[in-house]
C-alpha positions as CSV (number, residue, x, y, z in Angstrom):
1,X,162.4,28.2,32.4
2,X,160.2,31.0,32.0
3,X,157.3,32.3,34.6
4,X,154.5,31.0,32.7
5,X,155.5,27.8,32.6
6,X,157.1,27.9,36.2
7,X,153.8,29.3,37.2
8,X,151.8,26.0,35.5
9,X,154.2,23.5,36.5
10,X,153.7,25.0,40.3
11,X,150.1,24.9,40.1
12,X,149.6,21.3,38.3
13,X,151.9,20.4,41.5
14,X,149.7,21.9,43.8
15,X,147.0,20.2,42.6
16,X,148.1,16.7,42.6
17,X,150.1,16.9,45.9
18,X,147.3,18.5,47.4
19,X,144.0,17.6,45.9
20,X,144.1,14.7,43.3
21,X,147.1,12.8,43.6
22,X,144.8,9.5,42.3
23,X,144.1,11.6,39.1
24,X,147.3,10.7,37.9
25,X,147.8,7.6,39.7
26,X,150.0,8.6,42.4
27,X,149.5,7.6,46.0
28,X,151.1,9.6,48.9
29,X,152.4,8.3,52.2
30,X,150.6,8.9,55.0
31,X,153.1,12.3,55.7
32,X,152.0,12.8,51.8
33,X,155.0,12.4,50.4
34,X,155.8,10.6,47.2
35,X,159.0,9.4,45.3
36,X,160.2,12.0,43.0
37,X,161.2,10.0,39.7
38,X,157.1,8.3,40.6
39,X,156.1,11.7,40.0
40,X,157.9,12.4,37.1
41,X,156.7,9.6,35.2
42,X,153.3,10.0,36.3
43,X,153.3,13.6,35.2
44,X,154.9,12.0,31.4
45,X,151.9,9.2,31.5
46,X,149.3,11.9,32.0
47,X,150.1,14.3,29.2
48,X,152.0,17.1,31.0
49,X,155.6,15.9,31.4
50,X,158.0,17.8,33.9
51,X,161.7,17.4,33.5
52,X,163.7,16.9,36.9
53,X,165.1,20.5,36.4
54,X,161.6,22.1,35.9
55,X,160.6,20.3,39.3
56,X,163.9,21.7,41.1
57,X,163.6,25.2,39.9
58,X,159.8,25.1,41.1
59,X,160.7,24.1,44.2
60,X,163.6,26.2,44.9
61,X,162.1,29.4,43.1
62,X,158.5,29.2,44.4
63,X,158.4,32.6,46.7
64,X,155.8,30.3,49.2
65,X,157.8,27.0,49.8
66,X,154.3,25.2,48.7
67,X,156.7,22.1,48.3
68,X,159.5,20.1,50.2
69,X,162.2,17.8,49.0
70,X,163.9,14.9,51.4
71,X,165.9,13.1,49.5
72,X,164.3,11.3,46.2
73,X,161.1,12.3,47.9
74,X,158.6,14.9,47.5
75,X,155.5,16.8,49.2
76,X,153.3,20.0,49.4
77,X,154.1,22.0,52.6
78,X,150.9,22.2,53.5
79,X,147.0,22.6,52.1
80,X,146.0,19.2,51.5
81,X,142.5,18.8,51.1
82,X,143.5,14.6,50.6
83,X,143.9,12.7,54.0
84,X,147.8,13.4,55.4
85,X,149.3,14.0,58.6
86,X,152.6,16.1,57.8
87,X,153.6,15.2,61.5
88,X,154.5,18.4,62.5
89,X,155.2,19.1,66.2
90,X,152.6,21.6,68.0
91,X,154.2,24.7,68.9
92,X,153.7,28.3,70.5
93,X,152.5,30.5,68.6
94,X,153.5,34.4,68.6
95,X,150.8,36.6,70.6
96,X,149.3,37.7,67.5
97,X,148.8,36.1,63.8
98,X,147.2,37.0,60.6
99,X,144.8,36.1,58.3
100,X,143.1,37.5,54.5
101,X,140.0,37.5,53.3
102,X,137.8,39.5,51.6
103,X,134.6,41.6,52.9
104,X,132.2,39.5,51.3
105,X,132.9,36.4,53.7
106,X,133.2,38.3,56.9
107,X,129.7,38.4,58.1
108,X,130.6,34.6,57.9
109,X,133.5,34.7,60.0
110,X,132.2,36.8,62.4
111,X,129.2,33.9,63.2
112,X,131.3,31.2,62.9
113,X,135.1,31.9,63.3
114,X,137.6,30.6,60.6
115,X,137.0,27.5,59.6
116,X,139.4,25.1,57.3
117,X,136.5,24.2,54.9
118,X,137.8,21.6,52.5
119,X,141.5,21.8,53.9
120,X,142.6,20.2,57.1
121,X,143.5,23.6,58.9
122,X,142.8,27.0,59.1
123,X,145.9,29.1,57.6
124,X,147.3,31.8,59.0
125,X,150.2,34.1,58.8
126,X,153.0,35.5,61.0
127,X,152.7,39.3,59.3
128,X,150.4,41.3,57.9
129,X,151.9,41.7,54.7
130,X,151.5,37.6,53.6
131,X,148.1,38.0,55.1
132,X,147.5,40.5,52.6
133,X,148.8,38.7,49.8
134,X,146.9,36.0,50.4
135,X,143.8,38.0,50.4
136,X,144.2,40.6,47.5
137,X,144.1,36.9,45.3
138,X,139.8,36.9,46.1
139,X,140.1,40.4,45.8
140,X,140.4,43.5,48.1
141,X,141.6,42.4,51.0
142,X,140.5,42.6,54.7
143,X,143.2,41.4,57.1
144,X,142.2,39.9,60.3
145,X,144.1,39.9,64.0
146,X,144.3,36.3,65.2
147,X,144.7,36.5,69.0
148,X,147.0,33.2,68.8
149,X,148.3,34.0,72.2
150,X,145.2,33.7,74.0
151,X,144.1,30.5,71.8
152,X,146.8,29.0,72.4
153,X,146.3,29.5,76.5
154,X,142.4,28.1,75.9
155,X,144.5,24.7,74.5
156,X,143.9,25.3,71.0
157,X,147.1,23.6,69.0
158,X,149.2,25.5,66.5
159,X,151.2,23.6,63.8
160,X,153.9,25.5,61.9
161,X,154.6,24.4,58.3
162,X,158.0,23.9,56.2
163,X,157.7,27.3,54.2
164,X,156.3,29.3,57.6
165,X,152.6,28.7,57.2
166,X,150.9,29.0,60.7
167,X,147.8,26.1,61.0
168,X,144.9,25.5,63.7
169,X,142.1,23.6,63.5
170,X,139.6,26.7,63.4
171,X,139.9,30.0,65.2
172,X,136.8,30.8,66.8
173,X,135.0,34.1,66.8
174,X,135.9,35.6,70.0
175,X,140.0,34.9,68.8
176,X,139.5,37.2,66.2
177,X,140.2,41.2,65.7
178,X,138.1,42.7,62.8
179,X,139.3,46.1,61.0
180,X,138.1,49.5,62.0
């Protein structure tokens, strides 16, 4: 299978595990998870078939884990803007975690905190390096400190996702470390 097409299979995924599941007639669990061979023919019905091999080299090849397999059954990891609970326990977080953005939003942050806009919770990451990553996709990118440790002595919840995602509800400004 070659990038390109790993790279559209991944993203048409993304988008109706995440997003739009109902687009193609699908309907997730309430953990958001959905029968693989479902998928597979719902992906066939709506003009962008995906053969079982495709979906396991996605899965197993995608550098961010954006999915997870359990048996005949399948789910994004995490970023669900469609109503899901993926159960996950609440956990400790480390003292300090990351997050990416780009300049042109901080002023933003800096009023209101991170926010989870159309998603269910804020992402964050455990280095600065993913952080980065995910910010250079909007552009340069600005990575900030999230004091986790002291969030998570306030009582704000941390969630830790399948592929290593970090998740809050919102991280308010004072949590947060801004560069230089």
């Amino acid at each position: 299978m070659d990038e390109r097409r790993t790279v559209r299979v991944s993203k048409y995924l993304s988008k109706h595990l995440r997003h739009q599941p109902e687009r193609i007639g699908l309907v997730l669990d309430a953990q958001g998870w959905t029968e693989i061979d479902t998928l597979l023919r719902a992906t066939a019905a709506h003009g962008f078939p995906i053969t079982r091999a495709e979906l396991d080299h996605v899965v197993a090849s995608n550098d961010k884990k954006r999915f997870a397999v359990e048996g005949t059954r399948i789910r994004a990891s995490q970023g669900h803007t469609v109503e899901v609970d993926l159960d996950l326990p609440a956990v400790e977080p480390p003292a300090y975690l990351y997050h990416g953005t780009v300049a042109r939003f901080l002023d933003a942050i800096r009023a209101e905190g991170l926010r989870p806009m159309a998603r269910h919770h804020v992402h964050l990451s455990a280095d600065r390096e993913t952080a980065t990553r995910v910010g250079a996709r909007r552009g340069r990118p600005v990575i900030l400190s999230v004091d986790a440790g002291a969030m998570h002595r306030a009582g704000h919840v941390f969630h830790i996702s399948a592929n290593g995602v970090w998740l809050t509800d919102a991280v308010p400004p004072e949590f947060l470390r801004f560069p230089g």
